[in-house]
Backbone bond lengths (Angstrom), bond angles and torsions (degrees), N, CA, C in turn:
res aa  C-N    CA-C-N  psi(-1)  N-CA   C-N-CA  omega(-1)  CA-C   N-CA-C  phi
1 X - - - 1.446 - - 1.525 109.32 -
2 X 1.211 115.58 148.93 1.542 122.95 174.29 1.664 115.30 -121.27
3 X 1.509 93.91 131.55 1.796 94.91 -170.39 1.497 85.30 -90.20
4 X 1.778 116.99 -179.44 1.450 144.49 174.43 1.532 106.75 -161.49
5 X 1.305 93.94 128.16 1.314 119.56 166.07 1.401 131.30 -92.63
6 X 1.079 128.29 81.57 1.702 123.29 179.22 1.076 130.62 -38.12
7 X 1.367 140.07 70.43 1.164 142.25 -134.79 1.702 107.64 -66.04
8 X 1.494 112.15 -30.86 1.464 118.33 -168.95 1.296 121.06 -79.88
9 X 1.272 98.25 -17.85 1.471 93.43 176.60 1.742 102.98 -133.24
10 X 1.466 108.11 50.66 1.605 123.78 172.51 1.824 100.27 -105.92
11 X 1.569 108.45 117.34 0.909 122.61 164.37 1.781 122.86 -56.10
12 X 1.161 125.25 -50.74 1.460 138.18 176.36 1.382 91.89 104.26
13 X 1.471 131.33 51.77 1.334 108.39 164.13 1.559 125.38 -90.01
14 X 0.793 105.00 -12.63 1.606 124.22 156.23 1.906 100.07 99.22
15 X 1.101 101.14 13.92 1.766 99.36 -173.89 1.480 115.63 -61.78
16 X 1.230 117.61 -52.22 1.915 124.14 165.93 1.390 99.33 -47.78
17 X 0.869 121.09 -70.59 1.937 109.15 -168.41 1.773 99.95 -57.77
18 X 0.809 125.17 -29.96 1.357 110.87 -164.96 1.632 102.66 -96.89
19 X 1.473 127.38 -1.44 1.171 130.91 167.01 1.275 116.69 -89.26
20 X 1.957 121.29 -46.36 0.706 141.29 -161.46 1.487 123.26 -144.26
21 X 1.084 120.72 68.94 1.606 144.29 -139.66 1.827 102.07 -95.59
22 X 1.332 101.74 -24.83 1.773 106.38 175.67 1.833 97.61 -96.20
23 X 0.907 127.23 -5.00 1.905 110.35 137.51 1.369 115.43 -123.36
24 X 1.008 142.81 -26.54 1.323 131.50 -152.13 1.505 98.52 -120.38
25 X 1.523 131.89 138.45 1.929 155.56 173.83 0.967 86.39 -122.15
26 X 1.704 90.20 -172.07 1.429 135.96 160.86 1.302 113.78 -131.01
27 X 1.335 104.71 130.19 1.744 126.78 -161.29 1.630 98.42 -78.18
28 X 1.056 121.30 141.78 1.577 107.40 162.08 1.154 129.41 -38.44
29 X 1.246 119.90 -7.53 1.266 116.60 -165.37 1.683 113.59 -101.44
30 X 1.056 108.30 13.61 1.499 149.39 -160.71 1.529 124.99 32.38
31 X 1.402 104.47 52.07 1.434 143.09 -154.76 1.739 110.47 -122.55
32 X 0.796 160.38 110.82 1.612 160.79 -85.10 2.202 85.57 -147.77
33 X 1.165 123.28 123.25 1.677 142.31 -173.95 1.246 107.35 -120.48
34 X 1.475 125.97 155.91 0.921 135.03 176.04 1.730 102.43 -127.21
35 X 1.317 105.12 112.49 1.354 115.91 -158.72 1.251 109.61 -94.88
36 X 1.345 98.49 -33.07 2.397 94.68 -163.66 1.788 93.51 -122.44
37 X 1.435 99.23 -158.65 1.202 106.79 -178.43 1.465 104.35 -100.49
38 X 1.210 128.63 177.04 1.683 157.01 -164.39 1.517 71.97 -116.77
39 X 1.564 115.63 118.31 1.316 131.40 143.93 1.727 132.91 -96.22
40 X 0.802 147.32 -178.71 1.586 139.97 117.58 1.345 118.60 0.50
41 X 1.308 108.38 -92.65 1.456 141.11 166.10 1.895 117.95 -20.60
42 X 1.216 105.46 -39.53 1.148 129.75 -163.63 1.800 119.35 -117.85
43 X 1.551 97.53 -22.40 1.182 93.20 -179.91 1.781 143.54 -42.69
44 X 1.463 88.32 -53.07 1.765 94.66 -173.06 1.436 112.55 -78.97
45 X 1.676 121.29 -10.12 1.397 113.11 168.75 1.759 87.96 -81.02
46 X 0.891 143.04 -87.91 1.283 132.27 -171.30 1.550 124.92 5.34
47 X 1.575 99.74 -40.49 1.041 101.18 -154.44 1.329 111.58 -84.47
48 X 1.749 99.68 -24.31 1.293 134.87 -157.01 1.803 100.64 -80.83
49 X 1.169 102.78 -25.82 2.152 124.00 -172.97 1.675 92.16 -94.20
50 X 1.197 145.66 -30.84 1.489 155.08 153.43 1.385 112.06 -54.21
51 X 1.896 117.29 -45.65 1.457 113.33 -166.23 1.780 94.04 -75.98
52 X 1.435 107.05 -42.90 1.768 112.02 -162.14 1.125 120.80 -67.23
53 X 1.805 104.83 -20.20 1.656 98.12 -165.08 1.312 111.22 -64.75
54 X 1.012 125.59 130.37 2.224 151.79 -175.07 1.717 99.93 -53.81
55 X 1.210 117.03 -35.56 1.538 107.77 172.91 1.751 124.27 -127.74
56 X 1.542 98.67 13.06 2.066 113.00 151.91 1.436 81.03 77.17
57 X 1.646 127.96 51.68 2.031 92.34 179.35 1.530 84.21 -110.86
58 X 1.202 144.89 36.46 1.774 128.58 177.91 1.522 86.50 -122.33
59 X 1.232 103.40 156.49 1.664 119.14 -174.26 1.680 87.48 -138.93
60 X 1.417 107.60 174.16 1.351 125.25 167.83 1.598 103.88 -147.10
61 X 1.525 122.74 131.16 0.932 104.97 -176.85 1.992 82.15 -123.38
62 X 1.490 103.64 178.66 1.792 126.75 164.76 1.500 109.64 -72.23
């Protein structure tokens, strides 16, 4: 699976990386990325950094 981050309407609160740190940083640009893939392993925090984000901009698609 592959997460996405909406960059334009990403606050930088840093909540996905700090939920879910094996996909989701912060870009230099101090803007919140989705770097790796959505595994198994990784899934339900993923999902969990997708349910929390404060303005809904990460998706997960198959």
């Amino acid at each position: 699976m592959k997460a996405f981050v909406d960059k334009i309407g990403c606050i930088g609160c840093e909540l996905c990386a700090n939920i879910c740190p094996e996909v989701f940083r912060m870009g230099d640009d101090g803007l919140a990325e989705a770097y790796a893939e959505v595994t198994p392993a990784n899934e339900d925090t993923a999902k969990e950094a997708r349910d929390s984000c404060p303005v809904s901009v990460i998706s997960i698609e198959e």
